[in-house]
N, C-alpha and C positions, 0 to 999 in steps of 0.2 A: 394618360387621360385624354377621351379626343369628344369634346364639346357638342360640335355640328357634325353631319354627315359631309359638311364641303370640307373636310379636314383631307376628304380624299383626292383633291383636288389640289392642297395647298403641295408644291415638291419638297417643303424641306420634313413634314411629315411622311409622305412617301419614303423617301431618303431613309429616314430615320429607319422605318422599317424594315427595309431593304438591308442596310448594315444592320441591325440585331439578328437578322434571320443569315447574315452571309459568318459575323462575328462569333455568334452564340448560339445560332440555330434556336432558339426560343426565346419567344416572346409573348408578352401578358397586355391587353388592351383592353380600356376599363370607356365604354361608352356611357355618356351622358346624357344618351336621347334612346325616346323608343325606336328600337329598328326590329319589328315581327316578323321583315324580309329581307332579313341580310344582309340590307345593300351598302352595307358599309364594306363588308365583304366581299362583295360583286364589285364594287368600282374599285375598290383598293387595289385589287387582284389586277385588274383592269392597264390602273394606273402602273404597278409592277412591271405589265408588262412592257405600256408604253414607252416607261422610262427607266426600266432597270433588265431589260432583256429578259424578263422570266416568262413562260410560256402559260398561255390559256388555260385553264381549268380541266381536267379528261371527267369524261360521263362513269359515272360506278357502275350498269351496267348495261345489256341492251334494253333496260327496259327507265332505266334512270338516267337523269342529265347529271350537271353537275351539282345539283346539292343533295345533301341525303336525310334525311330526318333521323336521329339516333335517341329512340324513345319506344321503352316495353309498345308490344303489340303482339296481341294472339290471335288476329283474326286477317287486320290488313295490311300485306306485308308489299313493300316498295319494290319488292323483283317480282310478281304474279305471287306462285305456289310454295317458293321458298322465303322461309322467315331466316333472315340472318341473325348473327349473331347480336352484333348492337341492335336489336329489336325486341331482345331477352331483358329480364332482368340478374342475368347471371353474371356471378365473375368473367372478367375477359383476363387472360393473362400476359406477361409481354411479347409485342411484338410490335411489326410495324407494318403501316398500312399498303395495301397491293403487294404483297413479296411475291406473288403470282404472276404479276404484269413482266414484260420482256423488259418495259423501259417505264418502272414505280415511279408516280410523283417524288419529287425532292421533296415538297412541302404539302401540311394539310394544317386546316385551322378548325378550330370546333368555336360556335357561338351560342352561348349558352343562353338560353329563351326562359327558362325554369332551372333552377338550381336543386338536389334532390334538399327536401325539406325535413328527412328523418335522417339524415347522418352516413348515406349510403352514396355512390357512388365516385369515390376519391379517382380523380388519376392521377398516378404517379407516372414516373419520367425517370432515365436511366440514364447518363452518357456512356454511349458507345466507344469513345476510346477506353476511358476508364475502367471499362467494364473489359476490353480485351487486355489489358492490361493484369487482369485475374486468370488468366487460360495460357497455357504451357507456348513454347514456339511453334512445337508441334502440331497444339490443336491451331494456331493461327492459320498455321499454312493451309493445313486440312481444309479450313472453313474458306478457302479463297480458291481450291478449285471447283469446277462445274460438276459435282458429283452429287448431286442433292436433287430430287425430283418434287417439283411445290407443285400440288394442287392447284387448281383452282375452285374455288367455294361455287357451288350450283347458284346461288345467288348474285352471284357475278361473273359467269358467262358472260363474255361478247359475240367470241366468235366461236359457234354449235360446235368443231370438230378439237378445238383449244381446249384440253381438261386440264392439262401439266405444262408444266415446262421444265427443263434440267438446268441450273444454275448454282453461281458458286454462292455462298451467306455471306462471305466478308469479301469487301474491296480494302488495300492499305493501299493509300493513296500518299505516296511520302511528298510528293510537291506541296503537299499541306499538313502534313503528316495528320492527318486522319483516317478511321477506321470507318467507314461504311459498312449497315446490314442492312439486310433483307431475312423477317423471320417472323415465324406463325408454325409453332409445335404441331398442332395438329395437321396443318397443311405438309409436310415435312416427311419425306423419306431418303434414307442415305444408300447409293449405288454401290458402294465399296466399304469394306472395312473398316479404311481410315477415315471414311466420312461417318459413318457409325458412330466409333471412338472418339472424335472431334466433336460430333453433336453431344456427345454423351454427356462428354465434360464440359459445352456449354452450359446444358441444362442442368447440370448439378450447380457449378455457381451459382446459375441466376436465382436457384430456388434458396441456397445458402443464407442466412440471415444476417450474417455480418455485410453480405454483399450490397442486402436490399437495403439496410441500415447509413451505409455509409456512402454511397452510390446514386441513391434513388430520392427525389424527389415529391414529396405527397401533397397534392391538390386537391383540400377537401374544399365543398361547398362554401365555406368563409372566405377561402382563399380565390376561388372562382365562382362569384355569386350571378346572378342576372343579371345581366347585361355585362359580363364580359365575356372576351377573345381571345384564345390560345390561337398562336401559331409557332408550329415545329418544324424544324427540319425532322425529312421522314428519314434521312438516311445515318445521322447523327446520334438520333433520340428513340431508344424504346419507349414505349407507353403502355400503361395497362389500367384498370379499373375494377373495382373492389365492387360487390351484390349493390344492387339498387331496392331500394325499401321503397323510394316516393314514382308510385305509378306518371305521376307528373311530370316526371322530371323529361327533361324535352333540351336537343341539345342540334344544332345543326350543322353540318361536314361540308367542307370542300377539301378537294385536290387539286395541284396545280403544280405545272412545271415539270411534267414528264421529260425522263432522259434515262439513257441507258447506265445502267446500275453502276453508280464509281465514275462517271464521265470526267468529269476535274471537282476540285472544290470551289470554285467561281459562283 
């Protein structure tokens, strides 16, 4: 629960934050004041990095800085001509945010301005070790070389001549013994056979129901009302989200802490 906006200021608040997101990789933050500009989330971020080494926010695209508005829209879309996908009201299914990028934020948080008010827009949350824990030795290894070619979405273009890039989906990083991903189905194509066969059997877990069941975590609208703050570890935690019914609903993104994919667990 954090009272004032100078909560961002206080260090053992900071602190706190900093171990949920290094401990657990996710965290729920329930404000008490109107903030319509984030700034709780700007100085936080800020302070992070003042005092816990974590790096500056990265721009979503070259047409956007760092925040991003994540709210249905059919007409005015935040990258010019492309509507992305959080600008839909469709299902999004798991994945995690920039798997495109050479060096993904570690962390993203969403502030939620409008909560959907017809029963739509849950997100649920996956842990990534747990979840490799369900896929053979074989697919592990598979998904840790650089055999996999991700897209990058026309809505996030940086750089004109950067459409892909070829990288591995899992880091096993045993100095912490964590599994890191980087994933988005549709952005995803496999170079070899065994990347193929690795993906395959990713994707049939994750769609499996016992998986989703016991695995995954469901964040409906009561559970993330207005005025709260998710923040995740992006390399840790799938995330996905279920149709939106409330045109309203209004949710706003940052990223922050870019580093090459698996760097340490620090």
């Amino acid at each position: 629960m954090v009272p004032e906006l100078s909560y961002t200021r206080k260090p053992h608040h900071v602190a706190q934050v900093a171990e949920h997101l290094r401990e657990l990789g996710i965290l729920k933050v329930s404000l008490q004041f109107p903030d319509p500009n984030s700034q709780y989330l700007e100085q936080l971020i800020i302070a992070l990095h003042q005092n816990h080494g974590q790096r500056l926010p990265i721009s979503h695209s070259a047409l956007r800085g760092a925040f991003w508005d994540v709210r249905p829209s059919t007409t005015n879309f935040q990258a010019g001509d492309c509507q992305a996908r959080s600008e839909t009201t469709d299902e999004f299914p798991w994945h995690t945010d920039c798997s495109y990028e050479d060096q993904p934020p570690r962390f993203f948080a969403l502030h939620v301005l409008q909560h959907d008010r017809y029963g739509g827009g849950t997100l649920s949350v996956m842990n990534v070790k747990r979840l490799s824990e369900h896929l053979s030795p074989t697919t592990r290894t598979s998904l840790t070389l650089p055999e996999y070619r991700i897209k990058v979405p026309p809505e996030f273009i940086k750089v004109p001549d950067q459409r892909s890039i070829c990288a591995s989906i899992f880091v096993t990083n045993d100095e912490c013994e964590e599994v890191f991903i980087r994933y988005r189905k549709d952005l995803l194509g496999a170079l070899s056979q065994r990347a193929s066969r690795a993906l395959e059997e990713l994707e049939t877990v994750l769609r499996e129901g016992s998986v989703q069941s016991s695995l995954s975590l469901q964040l409906s609208a009561e559970d993330l009302p207005k005025g709260s703050v998710i923040l995740i570890d992006n390399r840790r935690w799938l995330h996905a989200r279920n149709r939106i019914y409330d045109e309203e609903r209004h949710l706003r993104r940052v990223r922050w802490d870019a580093a090459p994919f698996g760097r340490n667990c620090q």
